[in-house]
mmCIF file of the C-alpha atoms, coordinates in Angstrom:
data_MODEL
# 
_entry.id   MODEL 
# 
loop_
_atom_site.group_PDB 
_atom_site.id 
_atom_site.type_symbol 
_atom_site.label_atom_id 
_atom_site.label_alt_id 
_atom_site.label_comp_id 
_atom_site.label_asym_id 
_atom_site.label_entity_id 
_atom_site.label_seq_id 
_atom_site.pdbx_PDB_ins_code 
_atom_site.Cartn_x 
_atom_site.Cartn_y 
_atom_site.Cartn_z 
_atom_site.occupancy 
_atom_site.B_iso_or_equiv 
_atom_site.pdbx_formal_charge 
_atom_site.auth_seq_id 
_atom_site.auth_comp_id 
_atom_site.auth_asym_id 
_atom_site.auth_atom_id 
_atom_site.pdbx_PDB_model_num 
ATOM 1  C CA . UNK A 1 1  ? -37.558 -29.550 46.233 1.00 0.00 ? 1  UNK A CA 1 
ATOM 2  C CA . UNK A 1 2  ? -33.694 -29.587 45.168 1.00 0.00 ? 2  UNK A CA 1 
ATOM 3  C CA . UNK A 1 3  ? -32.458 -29.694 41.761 1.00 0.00 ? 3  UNK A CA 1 
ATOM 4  C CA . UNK A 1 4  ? -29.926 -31.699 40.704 1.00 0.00 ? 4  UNK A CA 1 
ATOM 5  C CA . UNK A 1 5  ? -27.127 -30.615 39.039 1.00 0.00 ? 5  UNK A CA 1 
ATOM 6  C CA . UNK A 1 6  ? -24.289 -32.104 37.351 1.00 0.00 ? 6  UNK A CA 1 
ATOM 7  C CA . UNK A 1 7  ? -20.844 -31.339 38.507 1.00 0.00 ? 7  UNK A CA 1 
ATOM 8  C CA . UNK A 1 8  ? -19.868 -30.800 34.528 1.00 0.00 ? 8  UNK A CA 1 
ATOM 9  C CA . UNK A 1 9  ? -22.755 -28.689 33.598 1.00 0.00 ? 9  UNK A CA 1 
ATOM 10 C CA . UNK A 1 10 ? -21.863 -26.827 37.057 1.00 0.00 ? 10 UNK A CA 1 
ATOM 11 C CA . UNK A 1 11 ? -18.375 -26.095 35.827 1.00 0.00 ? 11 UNK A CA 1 
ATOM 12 C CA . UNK A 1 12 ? -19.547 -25.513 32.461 1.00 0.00 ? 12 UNK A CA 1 
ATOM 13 C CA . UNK A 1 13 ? -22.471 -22.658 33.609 1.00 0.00 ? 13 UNK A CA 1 
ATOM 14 C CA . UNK A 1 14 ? -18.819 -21.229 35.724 1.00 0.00 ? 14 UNK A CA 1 
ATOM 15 C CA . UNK A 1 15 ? -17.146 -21.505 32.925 1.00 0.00 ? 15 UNK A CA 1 
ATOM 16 C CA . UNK A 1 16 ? -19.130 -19.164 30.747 1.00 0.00 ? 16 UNK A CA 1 
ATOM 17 C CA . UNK A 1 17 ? -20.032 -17.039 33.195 1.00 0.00 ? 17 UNK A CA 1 
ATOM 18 C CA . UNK A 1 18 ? -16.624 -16.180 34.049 1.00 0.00 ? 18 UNK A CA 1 
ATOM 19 C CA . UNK A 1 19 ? -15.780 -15.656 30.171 1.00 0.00 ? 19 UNK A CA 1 
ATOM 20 C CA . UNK A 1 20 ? -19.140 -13.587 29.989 1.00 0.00 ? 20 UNK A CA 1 
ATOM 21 C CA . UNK A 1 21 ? -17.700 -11.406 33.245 1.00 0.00 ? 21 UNK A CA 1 
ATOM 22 C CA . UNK A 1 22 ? -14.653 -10.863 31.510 1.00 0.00 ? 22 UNK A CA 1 
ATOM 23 C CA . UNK A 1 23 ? -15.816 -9.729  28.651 1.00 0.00 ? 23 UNK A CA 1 
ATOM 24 C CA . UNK A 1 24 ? -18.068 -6.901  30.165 1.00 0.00 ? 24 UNK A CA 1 
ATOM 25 C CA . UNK A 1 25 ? -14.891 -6.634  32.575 1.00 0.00 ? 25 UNK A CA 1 
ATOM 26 C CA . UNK A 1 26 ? -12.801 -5.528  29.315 1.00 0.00 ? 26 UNK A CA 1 
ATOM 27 C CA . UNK A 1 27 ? -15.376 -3.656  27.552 1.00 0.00 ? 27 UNK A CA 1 
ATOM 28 C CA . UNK A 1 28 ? -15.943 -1.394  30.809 1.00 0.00 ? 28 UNK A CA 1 
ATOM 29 C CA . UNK A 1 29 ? -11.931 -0.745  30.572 1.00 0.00 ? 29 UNK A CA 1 
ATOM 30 C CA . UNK A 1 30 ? -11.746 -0.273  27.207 1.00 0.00 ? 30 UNK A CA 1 
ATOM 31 C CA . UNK A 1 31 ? -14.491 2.568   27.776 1.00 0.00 ? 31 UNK A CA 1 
ATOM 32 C CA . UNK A 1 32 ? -12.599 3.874   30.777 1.00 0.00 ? 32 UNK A CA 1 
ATOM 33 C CA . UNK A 1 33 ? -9.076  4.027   29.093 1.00 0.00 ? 33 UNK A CA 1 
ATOM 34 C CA . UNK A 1 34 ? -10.924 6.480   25.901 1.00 0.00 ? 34 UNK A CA 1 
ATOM 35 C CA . UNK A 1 35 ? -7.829  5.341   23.941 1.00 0.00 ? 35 UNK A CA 1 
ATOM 36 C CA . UNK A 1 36 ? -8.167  3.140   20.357 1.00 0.00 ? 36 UNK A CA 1 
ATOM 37 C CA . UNK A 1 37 ? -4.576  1.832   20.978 1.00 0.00 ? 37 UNK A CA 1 
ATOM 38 C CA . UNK A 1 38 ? -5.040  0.408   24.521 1.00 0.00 ? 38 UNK A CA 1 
ATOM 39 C CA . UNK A 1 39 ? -9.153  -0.867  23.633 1.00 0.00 ? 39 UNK A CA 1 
ATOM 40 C CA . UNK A 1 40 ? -6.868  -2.820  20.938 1.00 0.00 ? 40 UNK A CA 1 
ATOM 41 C CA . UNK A 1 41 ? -4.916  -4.273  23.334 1.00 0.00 ? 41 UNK A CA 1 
ATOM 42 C CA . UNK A 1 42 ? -7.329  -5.057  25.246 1.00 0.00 ? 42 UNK A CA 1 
ATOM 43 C CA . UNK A 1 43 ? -9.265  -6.518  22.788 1.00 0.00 ? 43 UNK A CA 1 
ATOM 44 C CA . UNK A 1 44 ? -6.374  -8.759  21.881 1.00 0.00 ? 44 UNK A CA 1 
ATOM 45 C CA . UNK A 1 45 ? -6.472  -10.007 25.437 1.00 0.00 ? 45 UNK A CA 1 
ATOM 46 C CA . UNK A 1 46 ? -9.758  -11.164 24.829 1.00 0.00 ? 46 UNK A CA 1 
ATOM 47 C CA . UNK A 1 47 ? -9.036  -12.545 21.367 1.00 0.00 ? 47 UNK A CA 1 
ATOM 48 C CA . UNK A 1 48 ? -6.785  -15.041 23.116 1.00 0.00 ? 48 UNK A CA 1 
ATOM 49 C CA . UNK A 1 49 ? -9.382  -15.766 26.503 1.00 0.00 ? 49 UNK A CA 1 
ATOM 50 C CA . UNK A 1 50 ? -12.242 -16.541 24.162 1.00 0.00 ? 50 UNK A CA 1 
ATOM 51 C CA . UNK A 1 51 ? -10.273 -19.882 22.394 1.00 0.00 ? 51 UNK A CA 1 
ATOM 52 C CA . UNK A 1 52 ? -8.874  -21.459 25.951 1.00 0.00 ? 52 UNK A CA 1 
ATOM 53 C CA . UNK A 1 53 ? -12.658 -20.924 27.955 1.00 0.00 ? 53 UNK A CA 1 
ATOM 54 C CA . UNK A 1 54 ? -13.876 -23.094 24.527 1.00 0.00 ? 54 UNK A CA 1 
ATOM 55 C CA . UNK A 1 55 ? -11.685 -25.786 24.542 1.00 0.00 ? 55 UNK A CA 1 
ATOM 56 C CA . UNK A 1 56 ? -11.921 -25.942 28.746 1.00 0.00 ? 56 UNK A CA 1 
ATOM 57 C CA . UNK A 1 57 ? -15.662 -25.907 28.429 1.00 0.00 ? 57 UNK A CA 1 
ATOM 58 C CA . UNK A 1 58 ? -15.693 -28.452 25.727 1.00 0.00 ? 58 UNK A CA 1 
ATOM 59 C CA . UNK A 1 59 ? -13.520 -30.845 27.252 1.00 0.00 ? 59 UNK A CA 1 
ATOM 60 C CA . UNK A 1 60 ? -15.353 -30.630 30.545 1.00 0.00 ? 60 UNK A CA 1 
ATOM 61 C CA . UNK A 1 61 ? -18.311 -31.368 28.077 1.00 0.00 ? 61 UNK A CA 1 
ATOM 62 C CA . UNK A 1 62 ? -16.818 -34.512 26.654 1.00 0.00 ? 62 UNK A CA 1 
ATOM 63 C CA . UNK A 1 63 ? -15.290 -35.812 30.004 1.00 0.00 ? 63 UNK A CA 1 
ATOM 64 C CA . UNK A 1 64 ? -19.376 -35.631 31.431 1.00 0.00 ? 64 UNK A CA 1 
ATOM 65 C CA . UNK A 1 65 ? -20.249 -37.732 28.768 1.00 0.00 ? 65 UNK A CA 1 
ATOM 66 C CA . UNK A 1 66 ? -17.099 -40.094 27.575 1.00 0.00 ? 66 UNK A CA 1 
ATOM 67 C CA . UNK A 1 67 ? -18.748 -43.075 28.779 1.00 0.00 ? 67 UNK A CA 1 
ATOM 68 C CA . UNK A 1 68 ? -21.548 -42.388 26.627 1.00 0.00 ? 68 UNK A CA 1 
ATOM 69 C CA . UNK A 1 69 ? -19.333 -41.237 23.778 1.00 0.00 ? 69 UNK A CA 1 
ATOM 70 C CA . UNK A 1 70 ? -17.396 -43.545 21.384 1.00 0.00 ? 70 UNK A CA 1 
ATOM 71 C CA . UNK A 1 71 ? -13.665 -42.645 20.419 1.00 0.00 ? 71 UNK A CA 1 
ATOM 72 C CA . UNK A 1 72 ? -14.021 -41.759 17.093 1.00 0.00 ? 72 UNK A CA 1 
ATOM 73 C CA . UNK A 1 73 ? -16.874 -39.649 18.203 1.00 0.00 ? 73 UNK A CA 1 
ATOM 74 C CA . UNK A 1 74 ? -14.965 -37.638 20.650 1.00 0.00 ? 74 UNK A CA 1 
ATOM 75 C CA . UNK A 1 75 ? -12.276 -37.123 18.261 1.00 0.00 ? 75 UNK A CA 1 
ATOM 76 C CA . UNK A 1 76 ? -14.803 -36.034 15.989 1.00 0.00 ? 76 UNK A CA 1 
ATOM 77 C CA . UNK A 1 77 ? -15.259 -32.998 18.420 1.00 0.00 ? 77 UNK A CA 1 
ATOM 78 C CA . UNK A 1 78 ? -12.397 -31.733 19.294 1.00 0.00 ? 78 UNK A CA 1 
ATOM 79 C CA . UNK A 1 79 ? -11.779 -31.857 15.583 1.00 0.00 ? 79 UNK A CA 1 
ATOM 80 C CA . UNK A 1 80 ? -14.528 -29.882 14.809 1.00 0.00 ? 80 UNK A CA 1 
ATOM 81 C CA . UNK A 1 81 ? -13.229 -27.328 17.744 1.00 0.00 ? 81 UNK A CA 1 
ATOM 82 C CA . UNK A 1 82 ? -9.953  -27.477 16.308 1.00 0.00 ? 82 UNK A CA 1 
ATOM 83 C CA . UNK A 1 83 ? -11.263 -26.582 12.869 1.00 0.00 ? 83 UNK A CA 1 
ATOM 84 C CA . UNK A 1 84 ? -13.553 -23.634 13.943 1.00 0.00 ? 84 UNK A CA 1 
ATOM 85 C CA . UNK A 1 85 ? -10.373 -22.320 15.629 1.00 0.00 ? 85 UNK A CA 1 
ATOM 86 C CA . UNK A 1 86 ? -8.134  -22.487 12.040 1.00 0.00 ? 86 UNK A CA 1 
ATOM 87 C CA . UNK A 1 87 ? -11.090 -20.864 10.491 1.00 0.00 ? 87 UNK A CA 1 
ATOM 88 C CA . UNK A 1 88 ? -11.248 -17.922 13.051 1.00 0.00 ? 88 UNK A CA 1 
ATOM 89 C CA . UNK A 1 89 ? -7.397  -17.630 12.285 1.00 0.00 ? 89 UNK A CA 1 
ATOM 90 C CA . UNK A 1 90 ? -7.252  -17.713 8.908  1.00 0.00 ? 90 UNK A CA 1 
ATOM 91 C CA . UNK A 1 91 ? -9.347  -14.636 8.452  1.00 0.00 ? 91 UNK A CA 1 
# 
Protein backbone atom coordinates (compact mmCIF):
# COMPACT_ATOMS: atom_id res chain seq x y z
CA UNK A 1 0.00 0.00 0.00
CA UNK A 2 1.58 3.51 -1.11
CA UNK A 3 1.09 6.67 0.60
CA UNK A 4 0.41 9.61 -0.97
CA UNK A 5 2.19 12.51 -0.55
CA UNK A 6 1.89 15.99 -1.54
CA UNK A 7 4.57 17.57 -3.56
CA UNK A 8 4.31 20.78 -0.97
CA UNK A 9 4.30 18.87 2.19
CA UNK A 10 7.30 16.87 0.39
CA UNK A 11 9.27 20.06 -0.01
CA UNK A 12 8.15 21.30 3.19
CA UNK A 13 9.35 17.85 5.34
CA UNK A 14 12.97 18.82 2.93
CA UNK A 15 12.74 21.93 3.92
CA UNK A 16 13.00 21.44 7.64
CA UNK A 17 15.01 18.75 7.54
CA UNK A 18 17.67 20.48 5.80
CA UNK A 19 17.35 23.54 8.37
CA UNK A 20 17.30 20.80 11.21
CA UNK A 21 20.77 19.26 9.47
CA UNK A 22 22.21 22.50 9.52
CA UNK A 23 21.70 23.31 12.67
CA UNK A 24 23.33 20.11 14.23
CA UNK A 25 25.85 20.77 11.21
CA UNK A 26 26.82 24.21 13.08
CA UNK A 27 26.52 23.12 16.54
CA UNK A 28 29.06 20.11 15.79
CA UNK A 29 31.52 23.04 14.41
CA UNK A 30 30.98 25.29 16.90
CA UNK A 31 32.09 22.35 19.36
CA UNK A 32 35.00 21.49 17.10
CA UNK A 33 36.38 25.12 16.68
CA UNK A 34 36.49 25.38 21.10
CA UNK A 35 36.52 29.14 20.37
CA UNK A 36 33.49 31.70 21.80
CA UNK A 37 34.41 34.16 18.96
CA UNK A 38 34.08 31.79 15.95
CA UNK A 39 30.72 29.65 17.82
CA UNK A 40 29.47 33.47 17.53
CA UNK A 41 29.98 33.61 14.16
CA UNK A 42 28.71 30.76 13.55
CA UNK A 43 25.82 31.27 15.37
CA UNK A 44 25.17 34.42 13.41
CA UNK A 45 25.17 32.26 10.31
CA UNK A 46 22.41 30.51 11.66
CA UNK A 47 20.61 33.59 12.95
CA UNK A 48 20.23 34.58 9.32
CA UNK A 49 19.36 30.62 7.81
CA UNK A 50 16.60 30.24 10.36
CA UNK A 51 14.34 33.51 8.83
CA UNK A 52 14.82 32.50 4.84
CA UNK A 53 13.97 28.33 5.54
CA UNK A 54 10.57 30.14 7.31
CA UNK A 55 9.47 32.27 4.79
CA UNK A 56 10.49 29.37 1.91
CA UNK A 57 8.56 26.85 3.92
CA UNK A 58 5.66 29.12 4.41
CA UNK A 59 5.26 30.18 1.02
CA UNK A 60 5.51 26.65 -0.27
CA UNK A 61 2.69 26.27 2.44
CA UNK A 62 0.45 28.93 1.00
CA UNK A 63 1.16 28.10 -2.75
CA UNK A 64 -0.30 24.16 -1.70
CA UNK A 65 -3.24 25.70 -0.60
CA UNK A 66 -3.95 29.25 -2.55
CA UNK A 67 -6.84 27.87 -4.23
CA UNK A 68 -8.32 27.11 -1.04
CA UNK A 69 -7.13 30.36 0.50
CA UNK A 70 -8.76 33.81 -0.02
CA UNK A 71 -6.45 36.97 -0.63
CA UNK A 72 -6.91 38.72 2.32
CA UNK A 73 -6.29 35.49 4.06
CA UNK A 74 -2.96 34.86 2.56
CA UNK A 75 -1.92 38.27 3.22
CA UNK A 76 -2.98 37.71 6.58
CA UNK A 77 -0.01 35.17 6.77
CA UNK A 78 2.71 36.41 5.51
CA UNK A 79 1.81 39.33 7.71
CA UNK A 80 1.81 37.44 10.62
CA UNK A 81 5.41 35.93 9.37
CA UNK A 82 6.50 39.29 8.73
CA UNK A 83 5.54 40.42 12.22
CA UNK A 84 7.11 37.45 14.17
CA UNK A 85 10.28 38.38 12.22
CA UNK A 86 10.18 42.40 13.55
CA UNK A 87 9.56 40.94 16.90
CA UNK A 88 12.64 38.55 16.81
CA UNK A 89 14.57 41.79 15.68
CA UNK A 90 13.56 44.13 17.90
CA UNK A 91 14.88 42.28 20.89
Amino acid sequence: MFLAIEKAVLIMVLLRLFSGSVEILAAALMFKLNNIEKALLVNSSLALIGPIILIITTTVGLIGVSEKLSLFKITCVFSGVALILIGVKSS
